[in-house]
C-alpha positions in Angstrom: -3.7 3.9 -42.3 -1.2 2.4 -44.5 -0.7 -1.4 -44.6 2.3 -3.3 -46.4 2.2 -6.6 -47.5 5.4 -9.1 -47.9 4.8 -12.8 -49.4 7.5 -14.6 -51.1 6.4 -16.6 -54.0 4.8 -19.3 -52.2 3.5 -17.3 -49.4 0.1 -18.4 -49.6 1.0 -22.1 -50.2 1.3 -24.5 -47.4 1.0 -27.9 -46.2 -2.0 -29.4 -47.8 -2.8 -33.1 -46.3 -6.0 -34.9 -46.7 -8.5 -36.0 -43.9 -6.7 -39.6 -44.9 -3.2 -38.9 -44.4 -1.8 -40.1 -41.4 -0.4 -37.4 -38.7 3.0 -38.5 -38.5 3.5 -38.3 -42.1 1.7 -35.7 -43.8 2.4 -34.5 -47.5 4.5 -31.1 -47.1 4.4 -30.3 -51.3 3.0 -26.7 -51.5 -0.3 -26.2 -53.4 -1.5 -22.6 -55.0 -5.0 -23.3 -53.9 -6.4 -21.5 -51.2 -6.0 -22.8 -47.3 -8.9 -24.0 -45.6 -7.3 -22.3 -42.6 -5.2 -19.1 -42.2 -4.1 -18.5 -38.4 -3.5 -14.7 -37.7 -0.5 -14.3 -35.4 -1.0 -10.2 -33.8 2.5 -9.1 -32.9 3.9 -6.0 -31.5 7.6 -5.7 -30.8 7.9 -9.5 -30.4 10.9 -9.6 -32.1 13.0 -11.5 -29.7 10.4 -14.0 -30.1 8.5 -14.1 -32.8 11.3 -16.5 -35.0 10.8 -19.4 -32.4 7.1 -19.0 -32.2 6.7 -19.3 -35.9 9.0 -21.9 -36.2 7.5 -24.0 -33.6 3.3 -23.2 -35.0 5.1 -24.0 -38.7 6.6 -27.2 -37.8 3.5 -28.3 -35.5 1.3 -27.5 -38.6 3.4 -29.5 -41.0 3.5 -32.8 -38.4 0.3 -33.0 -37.2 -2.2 -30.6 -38.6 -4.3 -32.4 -41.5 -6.2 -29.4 -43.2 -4.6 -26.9 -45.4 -3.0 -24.1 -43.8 -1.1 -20.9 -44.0 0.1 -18.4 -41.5 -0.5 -15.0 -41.2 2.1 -12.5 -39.1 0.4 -9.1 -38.3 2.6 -6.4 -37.6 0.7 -4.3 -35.7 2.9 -0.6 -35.9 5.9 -2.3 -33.8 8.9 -0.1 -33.0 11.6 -2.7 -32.9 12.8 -5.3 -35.2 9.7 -7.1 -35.5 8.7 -6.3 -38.9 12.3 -7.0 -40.4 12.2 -10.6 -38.9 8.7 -11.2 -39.8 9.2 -10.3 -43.1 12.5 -12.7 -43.3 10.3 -15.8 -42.2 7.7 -14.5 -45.1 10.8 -14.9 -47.6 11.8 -18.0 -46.3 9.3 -19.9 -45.2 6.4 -21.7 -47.5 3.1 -21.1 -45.7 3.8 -17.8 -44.2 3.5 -14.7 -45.2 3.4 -11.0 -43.0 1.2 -7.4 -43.1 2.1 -4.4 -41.6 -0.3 -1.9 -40.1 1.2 1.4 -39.2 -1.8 1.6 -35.8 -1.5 -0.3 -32.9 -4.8 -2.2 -32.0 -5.0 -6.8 -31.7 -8.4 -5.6 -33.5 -7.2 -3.8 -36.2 -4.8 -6.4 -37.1 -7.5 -9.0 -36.8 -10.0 -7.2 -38.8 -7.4 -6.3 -41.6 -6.3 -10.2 -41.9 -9.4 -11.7 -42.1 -10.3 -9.1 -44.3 -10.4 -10.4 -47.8 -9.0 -13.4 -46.5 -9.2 -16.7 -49.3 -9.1 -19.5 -46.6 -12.5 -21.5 -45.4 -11.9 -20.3 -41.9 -9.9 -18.0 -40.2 -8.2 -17.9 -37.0 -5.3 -16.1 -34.8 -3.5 -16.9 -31.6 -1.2 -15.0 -29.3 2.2 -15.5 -30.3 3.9 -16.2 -27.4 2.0 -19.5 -27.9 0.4 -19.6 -24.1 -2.3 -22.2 -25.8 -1.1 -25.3 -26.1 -1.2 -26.4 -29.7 -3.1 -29.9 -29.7 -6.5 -27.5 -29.1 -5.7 -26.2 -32.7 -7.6 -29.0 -34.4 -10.5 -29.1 -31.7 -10.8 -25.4 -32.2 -10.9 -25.9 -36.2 -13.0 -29.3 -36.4 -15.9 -28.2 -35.8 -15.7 -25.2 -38.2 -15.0 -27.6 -41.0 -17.6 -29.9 -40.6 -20.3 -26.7 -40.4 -21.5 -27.3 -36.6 -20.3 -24.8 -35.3 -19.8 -21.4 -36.5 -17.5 -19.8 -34.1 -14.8 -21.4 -32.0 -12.8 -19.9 -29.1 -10.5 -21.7 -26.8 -11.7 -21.4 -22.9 -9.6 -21.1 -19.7 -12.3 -21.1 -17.7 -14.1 -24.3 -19.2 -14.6 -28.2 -17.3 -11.0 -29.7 -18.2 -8.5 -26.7 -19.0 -5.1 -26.7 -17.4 -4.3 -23.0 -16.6 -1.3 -21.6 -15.0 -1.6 -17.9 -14.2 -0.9 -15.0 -11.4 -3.9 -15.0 -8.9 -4.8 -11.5 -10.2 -5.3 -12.4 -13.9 -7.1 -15.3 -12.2 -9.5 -12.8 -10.7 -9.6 -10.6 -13.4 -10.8 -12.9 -16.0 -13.5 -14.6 -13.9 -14.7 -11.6 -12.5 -14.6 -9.9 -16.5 -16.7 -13.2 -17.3 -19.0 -13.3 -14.7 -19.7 -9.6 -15.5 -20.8 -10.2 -19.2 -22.7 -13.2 -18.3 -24.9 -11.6 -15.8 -25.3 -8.4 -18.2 -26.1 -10.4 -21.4 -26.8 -14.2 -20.5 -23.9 -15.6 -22.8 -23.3 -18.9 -23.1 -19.6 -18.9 -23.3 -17.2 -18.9 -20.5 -13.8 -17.3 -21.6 -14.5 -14.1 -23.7 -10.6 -13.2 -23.8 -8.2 -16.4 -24.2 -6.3 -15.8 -27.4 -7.3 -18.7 -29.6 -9.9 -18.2 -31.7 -11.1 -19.0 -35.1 -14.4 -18.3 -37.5 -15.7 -19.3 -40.8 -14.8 -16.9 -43.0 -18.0 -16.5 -44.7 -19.6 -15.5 -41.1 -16.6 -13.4 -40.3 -17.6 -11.4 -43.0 -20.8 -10.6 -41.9 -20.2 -9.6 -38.1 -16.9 -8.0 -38.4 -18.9 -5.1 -40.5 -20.5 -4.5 -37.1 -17.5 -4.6 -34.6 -16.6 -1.6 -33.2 -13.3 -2.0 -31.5 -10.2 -2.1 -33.0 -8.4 -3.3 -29.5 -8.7 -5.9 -27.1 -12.5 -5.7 -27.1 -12.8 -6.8 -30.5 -13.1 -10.7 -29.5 -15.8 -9.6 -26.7 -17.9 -7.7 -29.2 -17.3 -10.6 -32.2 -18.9 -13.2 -29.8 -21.5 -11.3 -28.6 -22.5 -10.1 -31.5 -22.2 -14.1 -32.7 -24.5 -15.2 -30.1 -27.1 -12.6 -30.3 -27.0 -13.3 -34.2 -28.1 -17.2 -33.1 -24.4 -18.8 -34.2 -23.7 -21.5 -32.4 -20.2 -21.0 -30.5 -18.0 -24.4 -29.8 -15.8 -23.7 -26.7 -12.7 -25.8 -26.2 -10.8 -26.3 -22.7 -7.3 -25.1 -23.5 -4.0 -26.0 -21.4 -2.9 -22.4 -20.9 0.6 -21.3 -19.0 0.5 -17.1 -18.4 3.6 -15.3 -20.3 5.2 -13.2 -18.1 6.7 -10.9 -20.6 2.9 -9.6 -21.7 2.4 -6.5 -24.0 -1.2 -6.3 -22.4 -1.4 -3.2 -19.6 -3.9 -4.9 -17.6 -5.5 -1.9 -15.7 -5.9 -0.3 -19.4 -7.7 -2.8 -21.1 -9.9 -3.6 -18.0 -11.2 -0.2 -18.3 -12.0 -0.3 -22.1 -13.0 -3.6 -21.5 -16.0 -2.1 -18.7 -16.5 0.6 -21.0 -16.8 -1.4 -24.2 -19.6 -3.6 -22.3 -21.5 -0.8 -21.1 -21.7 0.4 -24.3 -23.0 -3.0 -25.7 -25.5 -3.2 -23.6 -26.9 0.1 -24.4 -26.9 -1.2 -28.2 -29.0 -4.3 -27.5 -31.2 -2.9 -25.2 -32.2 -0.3 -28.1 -32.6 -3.5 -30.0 -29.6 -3.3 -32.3 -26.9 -6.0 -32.8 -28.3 -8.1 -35.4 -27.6 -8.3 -38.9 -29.0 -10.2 -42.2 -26.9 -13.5 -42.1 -28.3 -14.7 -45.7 -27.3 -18.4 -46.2 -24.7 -18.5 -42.8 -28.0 -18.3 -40.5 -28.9 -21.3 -38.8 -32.6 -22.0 -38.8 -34.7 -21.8 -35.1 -36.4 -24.9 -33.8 -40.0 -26.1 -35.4 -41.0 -26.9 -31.8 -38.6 -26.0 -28.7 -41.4 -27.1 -26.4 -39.1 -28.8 -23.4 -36.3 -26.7 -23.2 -39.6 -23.3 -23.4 -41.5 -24.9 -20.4 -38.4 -25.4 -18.5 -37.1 -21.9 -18.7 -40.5 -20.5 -18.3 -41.0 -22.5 -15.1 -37.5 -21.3 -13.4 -38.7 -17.4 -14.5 -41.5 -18.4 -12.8 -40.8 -19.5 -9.8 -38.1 -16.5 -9.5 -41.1 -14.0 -10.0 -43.5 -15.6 -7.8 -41.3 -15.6 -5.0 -40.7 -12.0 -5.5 -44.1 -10.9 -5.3 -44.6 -13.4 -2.8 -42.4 -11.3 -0.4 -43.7 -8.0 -1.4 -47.3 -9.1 -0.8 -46.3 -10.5 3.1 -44.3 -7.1 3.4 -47.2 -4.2 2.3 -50.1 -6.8 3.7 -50.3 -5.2 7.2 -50.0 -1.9 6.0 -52.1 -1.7 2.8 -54.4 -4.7 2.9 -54.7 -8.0 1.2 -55.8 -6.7 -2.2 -53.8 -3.7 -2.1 -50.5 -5.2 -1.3 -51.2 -8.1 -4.2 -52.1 -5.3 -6.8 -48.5 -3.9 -5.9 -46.9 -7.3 -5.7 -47.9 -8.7 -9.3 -47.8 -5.2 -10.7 -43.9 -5.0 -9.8 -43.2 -8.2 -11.7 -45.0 -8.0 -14.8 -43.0 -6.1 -16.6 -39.8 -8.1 -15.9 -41.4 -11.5 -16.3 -42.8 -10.0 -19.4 -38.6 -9.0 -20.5 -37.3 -12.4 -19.0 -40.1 -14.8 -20.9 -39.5 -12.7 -23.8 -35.8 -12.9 -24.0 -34.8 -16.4 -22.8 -38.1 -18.6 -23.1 -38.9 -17.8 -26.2 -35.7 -16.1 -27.9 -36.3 -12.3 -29.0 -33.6 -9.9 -28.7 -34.4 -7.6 -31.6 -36.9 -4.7 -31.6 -39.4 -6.7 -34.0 -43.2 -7.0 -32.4 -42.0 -5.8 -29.2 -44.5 -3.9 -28.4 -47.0 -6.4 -29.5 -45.2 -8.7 -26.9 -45.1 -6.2 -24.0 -48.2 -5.3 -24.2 -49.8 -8.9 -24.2 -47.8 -9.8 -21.5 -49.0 -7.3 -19.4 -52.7 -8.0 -20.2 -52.6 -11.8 -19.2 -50.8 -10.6 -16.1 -53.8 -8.1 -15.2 -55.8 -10.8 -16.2 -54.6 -12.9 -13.8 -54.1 -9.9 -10.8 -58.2 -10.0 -11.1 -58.8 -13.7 -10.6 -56.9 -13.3 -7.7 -58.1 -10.4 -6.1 -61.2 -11.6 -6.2 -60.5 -14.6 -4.6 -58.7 -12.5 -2.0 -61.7 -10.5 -1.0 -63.3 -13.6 -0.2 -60.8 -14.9 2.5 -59.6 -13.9 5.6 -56.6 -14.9 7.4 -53.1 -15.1 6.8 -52.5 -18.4 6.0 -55.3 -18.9 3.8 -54.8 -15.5 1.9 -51.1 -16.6 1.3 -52.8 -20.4 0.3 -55.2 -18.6 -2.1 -52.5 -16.3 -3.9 -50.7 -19.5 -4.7 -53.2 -21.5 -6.0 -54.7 -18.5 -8.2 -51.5 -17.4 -9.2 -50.5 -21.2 -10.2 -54.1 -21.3 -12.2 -52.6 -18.2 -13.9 -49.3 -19.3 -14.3 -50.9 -22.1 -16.6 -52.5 -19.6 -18.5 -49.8 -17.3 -18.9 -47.8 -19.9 -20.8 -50.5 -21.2 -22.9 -51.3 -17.7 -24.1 -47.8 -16.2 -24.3 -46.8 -19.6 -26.7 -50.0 -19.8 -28.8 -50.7 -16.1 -28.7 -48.6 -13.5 -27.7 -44.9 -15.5 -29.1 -46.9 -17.7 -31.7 -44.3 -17.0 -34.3 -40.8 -18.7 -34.0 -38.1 -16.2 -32.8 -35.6 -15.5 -36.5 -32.1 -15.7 -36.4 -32.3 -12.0 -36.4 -34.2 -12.0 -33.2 -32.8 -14.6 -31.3 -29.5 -14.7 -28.9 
């Protein structure tokens, strides 16, 4: 792959205010130290465009943007004009400077700019500028102060303004929904073009991203997550550009593909990675939120078996039909306990885990089979299973916290 590289001779200068400098007058004398922030701006054939965009991120920058800052056109193998004019605004502009990769790919492009990159944190946004720009400094804030480690600007998040077709409308929510009920994210909008990431973190996950397309910023944020990052979401005002580059129907179907193939990566218990000093330390004590999320898996289990013990009872007997009932659950409660309550992901005592969940739930099958064999009658069989299942219930969380999960999930096993 070749790659060219055009800076003038202040192409990585910029703006450089300080936190104290008002907005609406901000110092605009170039410095040769590095930016704290270097925005990406992916392009292909954007040529008709691509001068007014810049323009326009430049000048908002300069006005009312108070951290350092450079900008970073990626030409990713356009066939038109767009490298010539990109590399005109590098020779004219201070703060801006242009690559050029000779394969397509909004991956690709990323991973080559923040490879290597000088700036604190680095970010990219579509260049037909659909975000509006006063999220820029919500997305970078909490970057800079170091409480967040990722931050993505969110369509689908409580106070976003979003103007868009109704079939990119269902696309998006039904791509989202799709990844949360596969891998339990937290965040909302996988796919909105505004995103940024300290540098130092970027350089450990991008190692591990796979895609070089439009799947990239799915995999970097899963892959963030299950690392234990914290990801800071920001509600964007968003208006859809009509002239898009994206085929739709394409990248839906490497998008499906690129999730399926995810999953089969975590479920083998890969994903993670050795953060060194950019991993954030677990919880002493996550009692309240544990007891919480245990109760809710819970109740969602019990009712399960609950149903399968009034459907087999006629046909295989009391004890029968609550030896099938619990047996069905186990394992899953076992999974779910494991993964959310207490926050393992990786492969590390897995089979230590497992295994001692499945024993307390045996445990507690016999206390209640025994009491079964002792009643008759519907109602009080059904009055028994809950109470002895409840008596159990106790059990199982004392034993899975203090036992089975008495270490602290690591960074490298946690979501």
């Amino acid at each position: 792959m070749t790659i060219t590289e055009v800076r003038p001779q202040l192409a990585d200068t910029f703006t450089d205010t300080q936190l104290d400098t008002p907005a609406d007058n901000p110092a605009d004398t170039p410095t040769p130290d590095a930016p704290l922030v270097d925005i990406v701006v992916p392009v292909y054939n954007e040529a008709a465009v691509l001068a007014g965009s810049i323009h326009t991120l430049r000048n908002y920058l300069r006005d009312h943007f108070p951290f350092s800052w450079r900008i970073t056109i990626a030409d990713n193998a356009s066939t038109d004009t767009t490298w010539q004019v990109a590399a005109a605004l590098a020779l004219t502009l201070d703060g801006v400077r242009v690559i050029h990769l000779d394969q397509k790919g909004r991956g690709r492009a990323l991973r080559r700019a923040w490879t290597d990159n000088d700036a604190t944190i680095v970010a990219y946004m579509d260049v037909d500028l659909s975000t509006g720009l006063d999220a820029l400094l919500p997305l970078i804030a909490p970057l800079v102060s170091g409480h967040s480690d990722v931050a993505i600007g969110s369509r689908l998040a409580p106070g976003s303004a979003v103007a868009r077709g109704p079939r990119r409308e269902f696309l998006s929510r039904t791509y989202n929904s799709i990844l949360h009920t596969v891998f339990g994210n937290g965040f909302r909008d996988a796919q909105c073009g505004f995103k940024a990431v300290r540098r130092e973190v970027a350089d450990r996950l991008l190692p591990m991203v796979r895609d070089n397309e439009w799947f990239f910023d799915t995999e970097l944020l899963l892959l963030a997550e299950r690392n234990g990052l914290r990801v800071h979401e920001v509600p964007v005002t968003w208006v859809d550009d009509p002239d898009s580059r994206v085929n739709v129907a394409k990248t839906a179907r490497d998008d499906l593909k690129g999730v399926a193939r995810m999953a089969r990566e975590f479920l083998r218990g890969r994903g993670t990675t050795d953060l060194g000093p950019v991993a954030r330390t677990p919880l002493d004590d996550d009692f309240g939120r544990q007891i919480v999320v245990f109760a809710k898996i819970g109740i969602i289990s019990t009712l399960v078996s609950l149903a399968l013990f009034l459907w087999l009872r006629d046909d295989t007997g009391a004890v029968a039909a609550n030896l099938i009932a619990v047996s069905a659950t186990a394992v899953g409660n076992t999974w779910a306990n494991r993964r959310y309550t207490f926050g393992y992901r990786g492969t590390r005592g897995r089979g230590r885990h497992y295994s001692g969940g499945v024993a307390i739930s045996l445990a507690g099958l016999a206390l209640s089979s025994l009491a079964l064999a002792n009643v008759g009658g519907s109602l009080a069989q059904v009055l028994v299973l809950l109470l002895t299942w409840g008596a159990a219930t106790v059990a199982r969380f004392a034993l899975l916290r203090n036992w089975v999960f008495r270490s602290p999930a690591a960074a490298s096993d946690r979501a």
